[in-house]
C-alpha positions in Angstrom: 151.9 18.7 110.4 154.8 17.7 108.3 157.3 15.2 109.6 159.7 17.4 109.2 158.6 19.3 112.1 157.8 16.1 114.0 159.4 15.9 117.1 162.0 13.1 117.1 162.4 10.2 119.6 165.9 8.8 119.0 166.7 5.1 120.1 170.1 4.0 120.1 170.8 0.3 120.2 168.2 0.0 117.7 169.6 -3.6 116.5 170.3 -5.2 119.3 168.0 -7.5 121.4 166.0 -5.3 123.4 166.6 -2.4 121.0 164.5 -3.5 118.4 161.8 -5.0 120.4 161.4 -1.6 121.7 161.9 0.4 119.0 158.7 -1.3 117.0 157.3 -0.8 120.5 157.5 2.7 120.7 156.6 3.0 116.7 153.3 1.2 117.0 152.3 3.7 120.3 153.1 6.7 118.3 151.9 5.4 114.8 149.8 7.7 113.3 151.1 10.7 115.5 151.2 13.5 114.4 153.9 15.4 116.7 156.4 12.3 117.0 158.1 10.1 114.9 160.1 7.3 116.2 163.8 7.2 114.4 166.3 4.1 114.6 170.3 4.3 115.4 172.4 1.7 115.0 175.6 -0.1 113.7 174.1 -2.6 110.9 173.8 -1.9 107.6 169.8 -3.0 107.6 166.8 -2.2 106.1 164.9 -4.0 108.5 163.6 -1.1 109.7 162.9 1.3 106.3 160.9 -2.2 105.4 158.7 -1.5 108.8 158.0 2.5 108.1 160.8 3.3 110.4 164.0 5.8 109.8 167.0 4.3 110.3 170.4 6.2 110.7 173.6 4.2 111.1 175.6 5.3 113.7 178.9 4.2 115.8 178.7 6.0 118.9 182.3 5.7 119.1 183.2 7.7 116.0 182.0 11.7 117.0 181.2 12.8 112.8 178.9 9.7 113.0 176.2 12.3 114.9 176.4 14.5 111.8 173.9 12.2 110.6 171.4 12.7 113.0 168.7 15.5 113.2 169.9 18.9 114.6 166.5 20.0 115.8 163.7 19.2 117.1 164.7 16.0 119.0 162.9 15.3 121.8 163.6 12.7 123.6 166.4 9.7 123.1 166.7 6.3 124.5 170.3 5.0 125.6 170.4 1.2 124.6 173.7 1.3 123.2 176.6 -0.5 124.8 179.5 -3.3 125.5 177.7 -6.1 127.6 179.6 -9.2 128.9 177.4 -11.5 127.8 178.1 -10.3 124.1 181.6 -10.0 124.4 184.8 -12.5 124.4 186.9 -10.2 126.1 187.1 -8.3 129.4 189.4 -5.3 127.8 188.6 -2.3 130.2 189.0 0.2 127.3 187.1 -1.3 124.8 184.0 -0.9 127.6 185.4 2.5 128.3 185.2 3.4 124.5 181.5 2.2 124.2 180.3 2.7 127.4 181.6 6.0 129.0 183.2 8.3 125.8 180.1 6.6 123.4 177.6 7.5 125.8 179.0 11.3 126.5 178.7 11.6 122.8 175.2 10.9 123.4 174.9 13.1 125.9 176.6 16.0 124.3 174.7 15.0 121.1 171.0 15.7 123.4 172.4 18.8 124.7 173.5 20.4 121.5 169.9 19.6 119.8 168.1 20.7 123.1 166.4 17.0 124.2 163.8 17.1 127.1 165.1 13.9 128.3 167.3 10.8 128.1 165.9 7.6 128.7 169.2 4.7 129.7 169.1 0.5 130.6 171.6 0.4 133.7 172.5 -2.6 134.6 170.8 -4.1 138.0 174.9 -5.3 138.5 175.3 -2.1 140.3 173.7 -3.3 143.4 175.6 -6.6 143.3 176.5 -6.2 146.7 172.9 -6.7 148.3 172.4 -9.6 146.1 171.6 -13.0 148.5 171.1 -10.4 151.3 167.9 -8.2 150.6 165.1 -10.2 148.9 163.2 -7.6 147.4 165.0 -4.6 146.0 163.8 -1.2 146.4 165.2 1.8 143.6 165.6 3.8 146.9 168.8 1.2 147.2 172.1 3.1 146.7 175.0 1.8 144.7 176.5 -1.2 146.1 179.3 -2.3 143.0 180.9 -5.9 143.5 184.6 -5.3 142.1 185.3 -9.3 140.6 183.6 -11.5 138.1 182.8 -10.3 134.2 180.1 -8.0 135.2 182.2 -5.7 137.6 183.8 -3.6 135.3 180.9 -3.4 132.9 179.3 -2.1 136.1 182.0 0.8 136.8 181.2 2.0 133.0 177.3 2.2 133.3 177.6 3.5 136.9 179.8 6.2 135.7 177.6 7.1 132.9 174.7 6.9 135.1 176.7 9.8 137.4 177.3 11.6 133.9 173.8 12.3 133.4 172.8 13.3 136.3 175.2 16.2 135.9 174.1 17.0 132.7 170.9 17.4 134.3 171.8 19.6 136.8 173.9 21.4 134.5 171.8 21.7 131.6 168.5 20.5 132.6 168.1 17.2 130.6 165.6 15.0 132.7 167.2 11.3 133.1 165.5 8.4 133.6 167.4 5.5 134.6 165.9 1.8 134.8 167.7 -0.9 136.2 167.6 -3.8 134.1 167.6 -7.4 135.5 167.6 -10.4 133.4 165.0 -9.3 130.6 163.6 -12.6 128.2 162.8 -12.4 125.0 162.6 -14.6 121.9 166.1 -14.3 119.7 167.7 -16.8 117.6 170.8 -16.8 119.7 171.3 -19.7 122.0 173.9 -18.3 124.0 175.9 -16.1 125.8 179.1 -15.4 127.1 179.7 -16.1 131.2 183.5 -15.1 132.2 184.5 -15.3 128.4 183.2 -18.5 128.1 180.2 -19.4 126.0 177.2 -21.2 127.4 173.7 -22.1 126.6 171.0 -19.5 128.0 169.3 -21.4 130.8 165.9 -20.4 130.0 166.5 -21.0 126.1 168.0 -24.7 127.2 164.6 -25.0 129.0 162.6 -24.5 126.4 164.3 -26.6 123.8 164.3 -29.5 125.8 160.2 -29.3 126.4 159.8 -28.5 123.0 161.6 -31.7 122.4 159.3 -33.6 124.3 162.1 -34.1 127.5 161.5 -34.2 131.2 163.0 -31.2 132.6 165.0 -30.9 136.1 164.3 -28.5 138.8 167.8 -27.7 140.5 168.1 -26.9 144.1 164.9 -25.2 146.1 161.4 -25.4 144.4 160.4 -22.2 146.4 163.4 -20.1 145.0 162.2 -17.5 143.0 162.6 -14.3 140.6 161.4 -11.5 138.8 160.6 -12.1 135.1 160.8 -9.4 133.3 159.4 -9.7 129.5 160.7 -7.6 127.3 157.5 -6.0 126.3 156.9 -4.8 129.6 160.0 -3.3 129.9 159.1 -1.5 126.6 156.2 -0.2 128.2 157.8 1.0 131.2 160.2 2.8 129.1 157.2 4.4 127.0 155.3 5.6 130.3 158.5 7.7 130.8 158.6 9.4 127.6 155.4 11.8 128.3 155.7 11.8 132.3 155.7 15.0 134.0 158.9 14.5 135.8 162.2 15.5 136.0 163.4 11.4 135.9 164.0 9.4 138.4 165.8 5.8 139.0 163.4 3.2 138.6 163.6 -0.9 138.6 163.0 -2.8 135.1 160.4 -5.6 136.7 156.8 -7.3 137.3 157.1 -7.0 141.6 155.8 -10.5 141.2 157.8 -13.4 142.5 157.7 -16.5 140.2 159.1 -19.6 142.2 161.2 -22.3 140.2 158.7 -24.6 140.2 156.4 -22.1 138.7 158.5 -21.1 136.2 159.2 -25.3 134.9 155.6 -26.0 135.3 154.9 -23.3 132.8 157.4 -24.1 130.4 156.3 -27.3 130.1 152.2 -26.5 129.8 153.0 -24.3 126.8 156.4 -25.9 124.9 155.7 -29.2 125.3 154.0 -31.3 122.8 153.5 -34.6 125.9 152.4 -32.6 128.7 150.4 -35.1 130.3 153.5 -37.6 130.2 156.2 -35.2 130.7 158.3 -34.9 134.4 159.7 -32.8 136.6 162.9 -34.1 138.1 163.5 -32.4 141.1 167.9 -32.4 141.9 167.7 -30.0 144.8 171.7 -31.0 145.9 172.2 -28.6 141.8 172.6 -26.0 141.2 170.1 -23.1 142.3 170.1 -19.1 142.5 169.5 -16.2 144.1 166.0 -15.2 145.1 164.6 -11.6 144.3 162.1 -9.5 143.2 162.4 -6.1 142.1 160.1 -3.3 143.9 158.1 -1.2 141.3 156.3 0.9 143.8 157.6 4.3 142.5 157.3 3.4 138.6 153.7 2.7 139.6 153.5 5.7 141.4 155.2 8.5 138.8 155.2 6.8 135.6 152.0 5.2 135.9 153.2 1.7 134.9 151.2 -1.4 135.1 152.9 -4.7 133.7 151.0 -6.3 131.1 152.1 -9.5 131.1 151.4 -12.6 133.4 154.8 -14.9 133.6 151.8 -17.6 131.8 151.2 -15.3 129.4 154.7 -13.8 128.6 155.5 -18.0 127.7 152.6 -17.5 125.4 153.8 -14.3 123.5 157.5 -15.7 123.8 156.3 -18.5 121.5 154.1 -16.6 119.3 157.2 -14.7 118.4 159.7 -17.3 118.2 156.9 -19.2 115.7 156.6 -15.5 114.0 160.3 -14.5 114.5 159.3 -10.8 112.8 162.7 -9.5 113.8 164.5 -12.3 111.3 165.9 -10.0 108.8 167.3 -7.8 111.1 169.0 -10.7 113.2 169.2 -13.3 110.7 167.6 -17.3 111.5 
């Protein structure tokens, strides 16, 4: 079979953090396929991905001749990673997330109806059930809506919600299956340090953690031990995404997550066994009047049950792969050093 009559999975967000992590995901399942090619969208001018056997098509969801560029048949499936986050962005203007987030994302939408996709895979924010945060432990994808209307995520929130509510009338309307995974925090290797909270940039906890074992430091422990969370690697959302593409479903809202609590302690102990270069010597401080967080964990039970999804990866064993990347960092030319 040709790959011209390959049946296309389209990922937009191709260049961004999870984008590309998922987008060589998805290519190494399918390489050597011969009914789907995987083909990349995004805003860079890159090569990164022609250099890795991939098609890459730059597009700017916000400009509607921009889909011209994209195949007109035989698309079969397309993956929503596209998008205005507050953490990569300065400013809190309402219609610069309204530009991205709602009229960029109908284009997509529009764009898989006109070519006749089976289904849309989109990253929702885990923001839209801010409300039952510190009051439900573990949270089930049976959970409605629950929208917290202050702080930097809230109206990033509205925008994915209201996408979210686009496709399931497009689904209804014109039959495109949607599958929609609530995203918490998802860790990966990337050269970037940090993020923006309220406009304001700061180092990424996690990435502060790890520098300061890989320097050799003690690290502190802030607030309860026993507090703990879901960490999600970003390889196992990539496979949670994949066992949607072939699933015999209509879609379905699903959490992005391991169901495994990992308590604070935990997570320092292991950041220490496998950054730092004076483990036998090297402290935990405990400063439990700092700080601290939320506990959750995210239930997985109906991704288990209708996408077949297993996670792969151990929170041990995610530290691992996180610094076999960062030592490899394969994604270099596409986000520079």
């Amino acid at each position: 079979m040709s790959n011209q009559k390959k049946k296309s999975i389209i990922v937009f967000g191709a260049t961004g953090n999870i984008g590309a992590y998922l987008t060589d995901w998805f290519n190494d399942k399918l390489k050597g396929s011969s009914g789907y090619e995987v083909i990349a969208v995004g805003r860079k001018n890159t090569s990164f991905f022609a250099n890795n056997g991939i098609r890459y098509i730059n597009v700017d969801i916000t400009n509607k001749e921009d889909f011209d560029r994209l195949p007109s048949s035989n698309v079969y499936a397309i993956v929503h990673l596209a998008g205005i986050l507050p953490a990569y962005y300065s400013s809190n203007d309402p219609y610069k997330y309204i530009d991205v987030n709602i009229t960029g994302s109908v284009r997509i939408l529009e764009y898989a109806r006109r070519v006749g996709a089976d289904r849309i895979l989109y990253a929702q924010t885990w923001a839209e059930q801010a409300g039952f945060w510190g009051k439900e432990e573990v949270l089930s994808p049976l959970l409605g809506r629950k929208l917290k209307y202050t702080g930097d995520h809230a109206f990033y929130a509205i925008t994915k919600s209201m996408f979210v509510d686009t496709m399931e009338y497009y689904k209804q309307e014109y039959g495109i299956k949607n599958f929609v995974f609530r995203l918490p925090n998802v860790y990966l290797f990337h050269p970037e340090r940090e993020y923006y909270v309220d406009g304001v940039k700061r180092i990424i906890p996690y990435r502060y953690m790890i520098d300061c074992a890989a320097s050799g430091k003690d690290l502190e422990l802030w607030g309860d031990p026993n507090a703990f969370k879901d960490i999600l690697y970003v390889k196992d959302l990539c496979n949670l995404m994949y066992c949607s593409l072939f699933a015999d479903i209509n879609g379905g809202t699903y959490n992005a997550g391991t169901g495994i609590r990992t308590s604070l302690q935990e997570q320092i102990e292991g950041i220490l066994d496998v950054f730092s270069p004076c483990r036998e010597t090297a402290k935990i401080i405990h400063k439990p009047d700092k700080g601290g967080f939320t506990s959750f964990v995210m239930d997985i039970d109906n991704a288990k049950d209708e996408l077949g999804y297993k996670p792969m990866y151990t929170y041990r064993s995610y530290l691992e792969d996180y610094k076999k990347e960062m030592l490899e960092n394969r994604f270099s030319q596409l986000w520079g050093n």
